[in-house]
PyMOL Python script that loads the backbone (N, CA, C, O; Angstrom):
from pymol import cmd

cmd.read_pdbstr("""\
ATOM      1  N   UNK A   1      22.389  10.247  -0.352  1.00  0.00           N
ATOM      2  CA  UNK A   1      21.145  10.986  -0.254  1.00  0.00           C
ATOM      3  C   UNK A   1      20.515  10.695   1.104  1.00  0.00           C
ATOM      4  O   UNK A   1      20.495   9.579   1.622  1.00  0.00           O
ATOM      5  N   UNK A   2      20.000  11.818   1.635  1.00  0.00           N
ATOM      6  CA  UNK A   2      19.883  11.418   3.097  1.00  0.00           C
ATOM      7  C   UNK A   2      17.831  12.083   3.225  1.00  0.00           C
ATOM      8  O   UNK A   2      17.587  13.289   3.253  1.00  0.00           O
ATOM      9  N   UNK A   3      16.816  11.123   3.273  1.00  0.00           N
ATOM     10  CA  UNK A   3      15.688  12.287   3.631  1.00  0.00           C
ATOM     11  C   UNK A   3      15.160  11.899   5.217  1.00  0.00           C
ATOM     12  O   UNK A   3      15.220  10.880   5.905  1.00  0.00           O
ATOM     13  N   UNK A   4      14.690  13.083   5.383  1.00  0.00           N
ATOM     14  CA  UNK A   4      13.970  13.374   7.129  1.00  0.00           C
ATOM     15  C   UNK A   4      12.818  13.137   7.026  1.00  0.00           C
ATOM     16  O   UNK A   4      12.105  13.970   6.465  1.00  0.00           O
ATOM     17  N   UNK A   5      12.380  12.190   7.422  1.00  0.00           N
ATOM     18  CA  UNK A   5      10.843  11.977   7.737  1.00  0.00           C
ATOM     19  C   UNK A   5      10.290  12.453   8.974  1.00  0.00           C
ATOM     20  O   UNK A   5      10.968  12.077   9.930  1.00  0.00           O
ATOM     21  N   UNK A   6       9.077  13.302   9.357  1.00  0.00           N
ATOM     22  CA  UNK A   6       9.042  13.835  10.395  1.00  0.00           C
ATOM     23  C   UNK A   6       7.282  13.274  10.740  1.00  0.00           C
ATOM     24  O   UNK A   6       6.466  13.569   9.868  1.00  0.00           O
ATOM     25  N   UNK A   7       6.799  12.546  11.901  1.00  0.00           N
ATOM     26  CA  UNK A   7       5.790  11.775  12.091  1.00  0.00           C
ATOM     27  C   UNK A   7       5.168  12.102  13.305  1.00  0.00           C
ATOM     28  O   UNK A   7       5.864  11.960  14.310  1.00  0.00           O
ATOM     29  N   UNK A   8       3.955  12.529  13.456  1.00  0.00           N
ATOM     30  CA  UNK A   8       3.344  12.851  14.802  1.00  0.00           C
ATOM     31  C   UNK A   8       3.020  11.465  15.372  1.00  0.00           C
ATOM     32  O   UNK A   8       2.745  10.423  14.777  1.00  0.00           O
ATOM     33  N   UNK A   9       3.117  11.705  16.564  1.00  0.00           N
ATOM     34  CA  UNK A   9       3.235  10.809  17.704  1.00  0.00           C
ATOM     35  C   UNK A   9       2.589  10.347  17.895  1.00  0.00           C
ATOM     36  O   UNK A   9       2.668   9.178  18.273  1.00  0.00           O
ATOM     37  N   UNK A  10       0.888  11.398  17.652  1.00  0.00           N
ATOM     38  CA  UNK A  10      -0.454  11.270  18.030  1.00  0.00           C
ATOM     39  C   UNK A  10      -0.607  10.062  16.646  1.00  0.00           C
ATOM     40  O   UNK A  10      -1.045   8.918  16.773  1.00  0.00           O
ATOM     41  N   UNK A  11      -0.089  10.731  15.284  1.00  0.00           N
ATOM     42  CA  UNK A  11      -0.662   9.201  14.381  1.00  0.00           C
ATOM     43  C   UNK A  11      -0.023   8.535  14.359  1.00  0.00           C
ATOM     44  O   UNK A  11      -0.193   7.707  13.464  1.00  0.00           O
ATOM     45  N   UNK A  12       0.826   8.396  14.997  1.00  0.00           N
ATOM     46  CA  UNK A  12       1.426   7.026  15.168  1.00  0.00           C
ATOM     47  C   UNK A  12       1.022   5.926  15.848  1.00  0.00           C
ATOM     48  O   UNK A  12       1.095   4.718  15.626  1.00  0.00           O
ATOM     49  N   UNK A  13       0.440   6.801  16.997  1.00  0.00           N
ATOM     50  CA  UNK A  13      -0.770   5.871  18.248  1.00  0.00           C
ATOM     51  C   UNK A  13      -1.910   5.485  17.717  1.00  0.00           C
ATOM     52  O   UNK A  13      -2.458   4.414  17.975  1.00  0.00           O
ATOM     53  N   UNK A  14      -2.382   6.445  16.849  1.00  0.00           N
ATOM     54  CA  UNK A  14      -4.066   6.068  15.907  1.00  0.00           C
ATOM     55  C   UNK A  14      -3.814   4.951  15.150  1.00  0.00           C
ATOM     56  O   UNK A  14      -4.486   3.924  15.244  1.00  0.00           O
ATOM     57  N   UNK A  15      -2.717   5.118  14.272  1.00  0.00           N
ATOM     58  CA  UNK A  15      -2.483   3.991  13.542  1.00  0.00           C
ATOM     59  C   UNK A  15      -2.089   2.319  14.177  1.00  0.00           C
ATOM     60  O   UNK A  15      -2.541   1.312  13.632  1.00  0.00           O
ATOM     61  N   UNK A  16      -1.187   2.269  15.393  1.00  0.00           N
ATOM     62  CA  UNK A  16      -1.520   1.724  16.163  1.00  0.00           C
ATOM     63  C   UNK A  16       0.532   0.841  15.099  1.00  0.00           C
ATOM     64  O   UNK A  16       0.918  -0.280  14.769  1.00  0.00           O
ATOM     65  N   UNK A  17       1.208   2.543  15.016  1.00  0.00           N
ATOM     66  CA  UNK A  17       2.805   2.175  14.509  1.00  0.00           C
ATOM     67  C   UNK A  17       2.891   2.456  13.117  1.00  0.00           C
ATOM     68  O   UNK A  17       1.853   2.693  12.499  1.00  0.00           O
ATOM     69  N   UNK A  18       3.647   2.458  12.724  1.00  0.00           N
ATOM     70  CA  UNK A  18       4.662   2.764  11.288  1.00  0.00           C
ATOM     71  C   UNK A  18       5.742   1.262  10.731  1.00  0.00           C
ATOM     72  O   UNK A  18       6.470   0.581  11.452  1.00  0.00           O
ATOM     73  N   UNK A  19       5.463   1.099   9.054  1.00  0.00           N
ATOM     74  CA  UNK A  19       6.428   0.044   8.883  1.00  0.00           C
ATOM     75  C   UNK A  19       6.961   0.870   7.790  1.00  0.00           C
ATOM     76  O   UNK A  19       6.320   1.369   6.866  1.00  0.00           O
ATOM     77  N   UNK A  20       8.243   0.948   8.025  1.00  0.00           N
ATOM     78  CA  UNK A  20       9.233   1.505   6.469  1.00  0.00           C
ATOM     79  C   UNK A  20       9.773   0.274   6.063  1.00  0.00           C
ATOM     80  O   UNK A  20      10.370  -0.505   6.805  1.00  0.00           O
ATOM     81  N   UNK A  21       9.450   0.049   4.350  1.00  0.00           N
ATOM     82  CA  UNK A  21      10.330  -0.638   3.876  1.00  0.00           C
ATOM     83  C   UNK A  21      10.419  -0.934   2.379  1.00  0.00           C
ATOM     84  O   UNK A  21       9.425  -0.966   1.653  1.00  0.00           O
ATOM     85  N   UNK A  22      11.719  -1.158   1.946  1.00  0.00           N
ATOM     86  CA  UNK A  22      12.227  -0.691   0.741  1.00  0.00           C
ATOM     87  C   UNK A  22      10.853  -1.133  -0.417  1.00  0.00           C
ATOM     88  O   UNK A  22      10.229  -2.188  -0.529  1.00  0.00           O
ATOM     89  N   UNK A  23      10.739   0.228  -1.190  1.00  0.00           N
ATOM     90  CA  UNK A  23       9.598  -0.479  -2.385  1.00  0.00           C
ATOM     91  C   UNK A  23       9.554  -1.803  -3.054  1.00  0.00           C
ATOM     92  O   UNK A  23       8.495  -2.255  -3.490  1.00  0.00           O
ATOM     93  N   UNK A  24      10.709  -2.447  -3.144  1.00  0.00           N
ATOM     94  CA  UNK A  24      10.796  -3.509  -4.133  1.00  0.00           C
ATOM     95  C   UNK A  24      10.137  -4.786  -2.960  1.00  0.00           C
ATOM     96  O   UNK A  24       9.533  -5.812  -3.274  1.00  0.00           O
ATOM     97  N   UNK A  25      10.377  -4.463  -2.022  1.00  0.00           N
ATOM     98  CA  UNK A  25       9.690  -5.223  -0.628  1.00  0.00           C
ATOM     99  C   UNK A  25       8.421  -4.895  -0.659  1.00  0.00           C
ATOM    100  O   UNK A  25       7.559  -5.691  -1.032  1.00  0.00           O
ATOM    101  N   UNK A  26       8.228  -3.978  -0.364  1.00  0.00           N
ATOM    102  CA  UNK A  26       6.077  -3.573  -0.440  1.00  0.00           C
ATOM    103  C   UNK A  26       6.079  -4.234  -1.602  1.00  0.00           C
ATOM    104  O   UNK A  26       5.380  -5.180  -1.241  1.00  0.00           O
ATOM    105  N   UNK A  27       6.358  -4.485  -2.849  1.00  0.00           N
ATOM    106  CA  UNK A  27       6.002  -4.488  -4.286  1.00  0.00           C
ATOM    107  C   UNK A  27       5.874  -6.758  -3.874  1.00  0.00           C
ATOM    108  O   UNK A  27       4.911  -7.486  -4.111  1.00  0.00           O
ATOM    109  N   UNK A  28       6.903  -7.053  -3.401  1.00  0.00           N
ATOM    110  CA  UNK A  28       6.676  -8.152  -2.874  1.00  0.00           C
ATOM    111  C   UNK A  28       5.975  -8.702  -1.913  1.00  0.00           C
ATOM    112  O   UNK A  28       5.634  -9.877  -1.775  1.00  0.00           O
ATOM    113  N   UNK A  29       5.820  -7.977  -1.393  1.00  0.00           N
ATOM    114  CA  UNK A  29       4.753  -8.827  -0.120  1.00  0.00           C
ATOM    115  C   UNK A  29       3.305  -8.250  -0.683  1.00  0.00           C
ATOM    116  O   UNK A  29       2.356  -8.746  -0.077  1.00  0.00           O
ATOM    117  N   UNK A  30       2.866  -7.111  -1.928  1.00  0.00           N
ATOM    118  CA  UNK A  30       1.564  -7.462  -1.735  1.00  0.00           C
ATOM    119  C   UNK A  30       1.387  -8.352  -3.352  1.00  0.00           C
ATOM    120  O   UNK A  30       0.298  -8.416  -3.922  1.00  0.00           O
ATOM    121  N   UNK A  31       2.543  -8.923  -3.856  1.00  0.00           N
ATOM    122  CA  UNK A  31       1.942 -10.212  -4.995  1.00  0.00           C
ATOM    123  C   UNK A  31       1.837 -11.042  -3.982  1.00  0.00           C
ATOM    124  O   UNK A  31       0.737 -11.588  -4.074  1.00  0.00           O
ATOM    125  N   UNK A  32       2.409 -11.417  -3.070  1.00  0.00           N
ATOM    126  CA  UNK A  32       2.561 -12.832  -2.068  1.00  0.00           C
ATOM    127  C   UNK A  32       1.291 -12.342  -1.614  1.00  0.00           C
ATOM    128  O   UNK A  32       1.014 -13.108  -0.691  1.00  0.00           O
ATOM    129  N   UNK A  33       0.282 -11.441  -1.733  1.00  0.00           N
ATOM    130  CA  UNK A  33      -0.543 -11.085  -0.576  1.00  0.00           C
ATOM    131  C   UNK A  33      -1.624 -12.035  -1.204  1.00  0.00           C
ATOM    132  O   UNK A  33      -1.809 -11.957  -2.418  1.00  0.00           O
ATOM    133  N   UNK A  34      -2.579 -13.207  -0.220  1.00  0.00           N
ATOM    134  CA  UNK A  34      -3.887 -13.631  -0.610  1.00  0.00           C
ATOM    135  C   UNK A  34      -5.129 -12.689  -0.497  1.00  0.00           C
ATOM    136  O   UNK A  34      -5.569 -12.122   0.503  1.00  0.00           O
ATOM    137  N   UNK A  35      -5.668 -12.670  -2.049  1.00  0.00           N
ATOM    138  CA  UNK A  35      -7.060 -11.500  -1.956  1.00  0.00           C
ATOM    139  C   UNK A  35      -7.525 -11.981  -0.563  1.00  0.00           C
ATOM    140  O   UNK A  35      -7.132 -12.886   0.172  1.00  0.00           O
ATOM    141  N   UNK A  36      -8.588 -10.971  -0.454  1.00  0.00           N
ATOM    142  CA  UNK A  36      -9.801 -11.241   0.831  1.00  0.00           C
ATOM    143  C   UNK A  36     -11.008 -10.960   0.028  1.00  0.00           C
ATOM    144  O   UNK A  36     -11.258  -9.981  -0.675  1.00  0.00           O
ATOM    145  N   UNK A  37     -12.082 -12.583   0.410  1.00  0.00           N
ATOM    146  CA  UNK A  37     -13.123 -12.038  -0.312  1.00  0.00           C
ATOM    147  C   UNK A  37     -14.395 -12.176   0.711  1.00  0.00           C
ATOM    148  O   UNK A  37     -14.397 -13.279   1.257  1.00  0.00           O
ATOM    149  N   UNK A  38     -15.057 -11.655   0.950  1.00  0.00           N
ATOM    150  CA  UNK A  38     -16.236 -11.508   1.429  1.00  0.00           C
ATOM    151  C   UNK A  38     -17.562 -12.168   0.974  1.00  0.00           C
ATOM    152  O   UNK A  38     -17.944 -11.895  -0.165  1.00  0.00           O
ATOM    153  N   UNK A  39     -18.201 -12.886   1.624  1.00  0.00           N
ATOM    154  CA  UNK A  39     -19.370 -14.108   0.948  1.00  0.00           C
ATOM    155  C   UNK A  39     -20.299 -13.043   1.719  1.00  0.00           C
ATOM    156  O   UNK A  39     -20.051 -12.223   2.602  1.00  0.00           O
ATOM    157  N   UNK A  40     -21.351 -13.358   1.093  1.00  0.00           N
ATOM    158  CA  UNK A  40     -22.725 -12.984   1.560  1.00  0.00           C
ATOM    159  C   UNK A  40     -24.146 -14.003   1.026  1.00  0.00           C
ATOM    160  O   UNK A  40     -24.419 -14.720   0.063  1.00  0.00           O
ATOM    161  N   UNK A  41     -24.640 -13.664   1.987  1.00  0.00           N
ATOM    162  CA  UNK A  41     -26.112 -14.283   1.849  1.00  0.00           C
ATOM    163  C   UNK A  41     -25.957 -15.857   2.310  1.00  0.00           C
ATOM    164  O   UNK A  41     -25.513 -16.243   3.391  1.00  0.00           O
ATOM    165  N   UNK A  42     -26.477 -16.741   1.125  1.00  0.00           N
ATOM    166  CA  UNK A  42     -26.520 -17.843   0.786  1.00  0.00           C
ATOM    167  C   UNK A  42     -25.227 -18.795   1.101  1.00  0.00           C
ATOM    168  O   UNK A  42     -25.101 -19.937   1.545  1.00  0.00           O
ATOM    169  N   UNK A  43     -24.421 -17.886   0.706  1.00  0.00           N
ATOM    170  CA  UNK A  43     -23.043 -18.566   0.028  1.00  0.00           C
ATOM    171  C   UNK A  43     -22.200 -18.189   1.719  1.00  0.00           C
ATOM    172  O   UNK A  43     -21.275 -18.932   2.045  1.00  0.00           O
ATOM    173  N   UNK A  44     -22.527 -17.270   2.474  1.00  0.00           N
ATOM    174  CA  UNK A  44     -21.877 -16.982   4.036  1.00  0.00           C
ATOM    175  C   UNK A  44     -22.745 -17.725   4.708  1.00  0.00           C
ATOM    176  O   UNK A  44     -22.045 -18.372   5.487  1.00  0.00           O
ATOM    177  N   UNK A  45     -24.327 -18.139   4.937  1.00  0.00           N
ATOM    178  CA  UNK A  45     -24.257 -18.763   5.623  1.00  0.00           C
ATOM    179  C   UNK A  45     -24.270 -20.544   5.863  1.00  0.00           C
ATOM    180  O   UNK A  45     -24.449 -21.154   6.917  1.00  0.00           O
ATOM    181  N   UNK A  46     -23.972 -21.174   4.265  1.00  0.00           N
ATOM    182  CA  UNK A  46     -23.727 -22.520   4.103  1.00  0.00           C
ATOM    183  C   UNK A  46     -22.335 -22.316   4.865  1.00  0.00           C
ATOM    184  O   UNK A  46     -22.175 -22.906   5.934  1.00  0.00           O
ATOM    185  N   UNK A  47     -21.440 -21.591   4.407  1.00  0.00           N
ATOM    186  CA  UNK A  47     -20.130 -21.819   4.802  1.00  0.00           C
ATOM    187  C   UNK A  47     -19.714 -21.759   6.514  1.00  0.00           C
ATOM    188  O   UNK A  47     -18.857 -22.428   7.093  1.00  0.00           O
ATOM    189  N   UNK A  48     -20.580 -20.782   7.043  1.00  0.00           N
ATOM    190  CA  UNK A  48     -20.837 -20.564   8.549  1.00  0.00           C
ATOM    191  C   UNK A  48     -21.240 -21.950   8.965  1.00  0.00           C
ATOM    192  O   UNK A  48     -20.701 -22.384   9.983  1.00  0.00           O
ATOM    193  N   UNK A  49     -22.094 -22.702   8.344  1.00  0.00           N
ATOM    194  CA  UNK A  49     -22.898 -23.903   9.038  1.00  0.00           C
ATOM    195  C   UNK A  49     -21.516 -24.857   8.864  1.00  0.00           C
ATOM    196  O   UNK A  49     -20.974 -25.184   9.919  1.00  0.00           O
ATOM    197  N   UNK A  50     -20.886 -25.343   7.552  1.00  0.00           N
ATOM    198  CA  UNK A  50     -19.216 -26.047   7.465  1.00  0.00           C
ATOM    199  C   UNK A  50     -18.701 -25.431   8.841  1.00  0.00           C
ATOM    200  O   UNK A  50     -18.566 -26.222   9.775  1.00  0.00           O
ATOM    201  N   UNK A  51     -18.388 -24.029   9.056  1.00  0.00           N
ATOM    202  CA  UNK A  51     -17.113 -23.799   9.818  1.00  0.00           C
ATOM    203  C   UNK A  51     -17.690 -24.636  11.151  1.00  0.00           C
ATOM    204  O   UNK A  51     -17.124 -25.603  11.661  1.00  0.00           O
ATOM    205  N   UNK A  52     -18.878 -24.070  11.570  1.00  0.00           N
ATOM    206  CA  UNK A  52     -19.690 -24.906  13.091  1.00  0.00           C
ATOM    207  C   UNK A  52     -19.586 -26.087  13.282  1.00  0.00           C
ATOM    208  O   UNK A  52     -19.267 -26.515  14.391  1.00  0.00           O
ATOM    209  N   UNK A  53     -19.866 -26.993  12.101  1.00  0.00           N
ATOM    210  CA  UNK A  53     -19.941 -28.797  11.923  1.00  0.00           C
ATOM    211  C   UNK A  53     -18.885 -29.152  12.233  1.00  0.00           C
ATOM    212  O   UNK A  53     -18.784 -30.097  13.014  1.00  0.00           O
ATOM    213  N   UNK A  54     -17.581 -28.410  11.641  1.00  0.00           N
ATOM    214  CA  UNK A  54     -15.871 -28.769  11.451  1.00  0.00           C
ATOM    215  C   UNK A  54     -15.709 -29.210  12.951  1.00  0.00           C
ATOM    216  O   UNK A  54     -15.191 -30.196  13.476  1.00  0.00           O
ATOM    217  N   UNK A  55     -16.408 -28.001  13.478  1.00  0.00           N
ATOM    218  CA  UNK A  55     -15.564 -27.130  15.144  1.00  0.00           C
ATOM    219  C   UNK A  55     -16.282 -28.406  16.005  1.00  0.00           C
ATOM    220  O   UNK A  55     -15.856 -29.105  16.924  1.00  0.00           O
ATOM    221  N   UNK A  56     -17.221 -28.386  15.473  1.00  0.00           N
ATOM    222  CA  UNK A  56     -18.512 -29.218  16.773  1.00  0.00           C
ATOM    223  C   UNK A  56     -17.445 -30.709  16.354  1.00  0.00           C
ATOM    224  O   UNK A  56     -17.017 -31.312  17.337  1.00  0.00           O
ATOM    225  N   UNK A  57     -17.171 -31.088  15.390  1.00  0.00           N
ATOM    226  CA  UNK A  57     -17.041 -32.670  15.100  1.00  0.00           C
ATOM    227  C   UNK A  57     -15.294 -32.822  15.843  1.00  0.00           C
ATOM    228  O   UNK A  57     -14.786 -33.900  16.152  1.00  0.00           O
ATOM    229  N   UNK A  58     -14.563 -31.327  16.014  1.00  0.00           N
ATOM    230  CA  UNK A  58     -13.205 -31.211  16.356  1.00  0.00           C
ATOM    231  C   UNK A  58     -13.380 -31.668  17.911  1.00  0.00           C
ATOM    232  O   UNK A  58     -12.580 -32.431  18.452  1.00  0.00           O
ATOM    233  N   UNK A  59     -14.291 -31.227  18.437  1.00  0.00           N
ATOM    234  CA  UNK A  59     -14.253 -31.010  20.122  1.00  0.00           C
ATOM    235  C   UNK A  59     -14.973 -32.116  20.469  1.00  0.00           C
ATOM    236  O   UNK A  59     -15.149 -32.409  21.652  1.00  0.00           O
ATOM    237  N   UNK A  60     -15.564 -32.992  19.240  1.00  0.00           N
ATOM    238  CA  UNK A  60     -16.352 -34.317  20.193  1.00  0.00           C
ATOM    239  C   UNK A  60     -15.045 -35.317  19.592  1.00  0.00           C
ATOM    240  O   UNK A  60     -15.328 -36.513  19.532  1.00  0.00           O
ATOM    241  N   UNK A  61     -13.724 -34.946  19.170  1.00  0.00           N
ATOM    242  CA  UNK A  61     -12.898 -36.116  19.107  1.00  0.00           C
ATOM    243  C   UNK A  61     -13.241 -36.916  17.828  1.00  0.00           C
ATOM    244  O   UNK A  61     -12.562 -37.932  17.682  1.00  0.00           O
ATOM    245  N   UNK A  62     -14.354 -36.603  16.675  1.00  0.00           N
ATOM    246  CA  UNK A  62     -14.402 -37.179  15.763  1.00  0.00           C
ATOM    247  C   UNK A  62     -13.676 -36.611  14.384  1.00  0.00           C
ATOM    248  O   UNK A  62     -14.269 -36.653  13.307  1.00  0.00           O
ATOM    249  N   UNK A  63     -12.246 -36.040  14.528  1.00  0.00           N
ATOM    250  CA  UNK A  63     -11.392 -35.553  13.684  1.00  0.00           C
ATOM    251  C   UNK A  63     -10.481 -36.383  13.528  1.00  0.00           C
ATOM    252  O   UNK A  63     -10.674 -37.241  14.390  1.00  0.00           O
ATOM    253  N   UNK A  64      -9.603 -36.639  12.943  1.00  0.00           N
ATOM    254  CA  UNK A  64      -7.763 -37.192  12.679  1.00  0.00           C
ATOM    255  C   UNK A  64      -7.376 -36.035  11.757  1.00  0.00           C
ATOM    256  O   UNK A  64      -7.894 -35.143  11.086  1.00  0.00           O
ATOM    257  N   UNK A  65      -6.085 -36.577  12.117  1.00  0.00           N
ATOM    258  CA  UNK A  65      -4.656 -35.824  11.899  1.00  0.00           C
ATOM    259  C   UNK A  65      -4.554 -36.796  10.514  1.00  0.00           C
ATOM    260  O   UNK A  65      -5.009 -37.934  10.630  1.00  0.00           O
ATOM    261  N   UNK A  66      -3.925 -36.365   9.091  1.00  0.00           N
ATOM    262  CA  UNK A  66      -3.259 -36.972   8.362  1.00  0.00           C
ATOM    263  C   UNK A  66      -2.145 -36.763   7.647  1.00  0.00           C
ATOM    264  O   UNK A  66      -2.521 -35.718   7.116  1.00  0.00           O
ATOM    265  N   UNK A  67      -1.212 -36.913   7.272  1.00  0.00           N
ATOM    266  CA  UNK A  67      -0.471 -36.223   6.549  1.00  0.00           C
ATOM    267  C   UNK A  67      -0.601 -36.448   5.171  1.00  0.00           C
ATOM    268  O   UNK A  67       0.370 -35.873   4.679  1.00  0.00           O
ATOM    269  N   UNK A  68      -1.293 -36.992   4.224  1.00  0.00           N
ATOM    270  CA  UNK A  68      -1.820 -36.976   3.053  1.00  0.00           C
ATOM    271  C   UNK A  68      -3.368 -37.040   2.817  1.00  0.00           C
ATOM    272  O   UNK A  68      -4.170 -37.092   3.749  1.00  0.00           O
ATOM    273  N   UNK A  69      -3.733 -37.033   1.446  1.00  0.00           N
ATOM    274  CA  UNK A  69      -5.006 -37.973   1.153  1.00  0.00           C
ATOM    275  C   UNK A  69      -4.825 -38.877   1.131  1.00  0.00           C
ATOM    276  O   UNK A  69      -5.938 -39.386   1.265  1.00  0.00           O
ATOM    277  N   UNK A  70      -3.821 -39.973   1.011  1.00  0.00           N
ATOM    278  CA  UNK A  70      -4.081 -41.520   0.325  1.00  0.00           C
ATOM    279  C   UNK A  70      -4.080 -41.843   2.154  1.00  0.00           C
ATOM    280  O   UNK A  70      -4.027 -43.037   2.448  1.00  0.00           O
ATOM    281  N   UNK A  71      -4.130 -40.927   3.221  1.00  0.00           N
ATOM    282  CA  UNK A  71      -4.339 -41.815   4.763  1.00  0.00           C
ATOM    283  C   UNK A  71      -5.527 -41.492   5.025  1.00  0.00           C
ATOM    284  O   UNK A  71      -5.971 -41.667   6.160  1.00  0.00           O
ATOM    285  N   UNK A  72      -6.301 -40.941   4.004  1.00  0.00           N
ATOM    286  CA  UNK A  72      -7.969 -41.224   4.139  1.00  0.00           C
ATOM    287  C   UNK A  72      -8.607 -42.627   4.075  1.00  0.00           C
ATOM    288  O   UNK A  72      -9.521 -42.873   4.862  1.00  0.00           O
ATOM    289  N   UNK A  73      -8.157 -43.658   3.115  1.00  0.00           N
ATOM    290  CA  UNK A  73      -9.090 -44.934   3.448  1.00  0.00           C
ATOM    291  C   UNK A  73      -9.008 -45.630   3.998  1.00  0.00           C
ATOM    292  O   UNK A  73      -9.897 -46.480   4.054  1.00  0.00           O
TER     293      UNK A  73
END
""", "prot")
cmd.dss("prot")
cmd.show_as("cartoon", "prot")
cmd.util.cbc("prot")
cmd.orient("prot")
């Protein structure tokens, strides 16, 4: 079985490309897919103030590297 797919050029550029691939593949990569969830208010900007503290405490050198929890104490 042979089908012709025929694709303008122009949406191909809007879209910014084309991915073909077998359904049982799409059907897999979107269970593997992690939701996206969106915070608001309260709950976006405690988490905004974490991401800043993380970043600020990364760049003054007060971070480590660990490879477990038990190289926390």
């Amino acid at each position: 079985m042979s089908t012709t797919i025929t694709l303008s050029q122009k949406t191909v550029r809007q879209q910014k490309g084309v991915v073909v691939l077998p359904v049982e593949e799409y059907q897999r990569l979107l269970a593997a897919a992690v939701p996206t969830h969106y915070l608001t208010g309260k709950a976006a900007t405690k988490l905004d103030k974490l991401v800043a503290d993380g970043l600020r405490e990364y760049r003054e050198g007060k971070t480590r590297v660990i490879k477990s929890l038990a190289d926390l104490d």
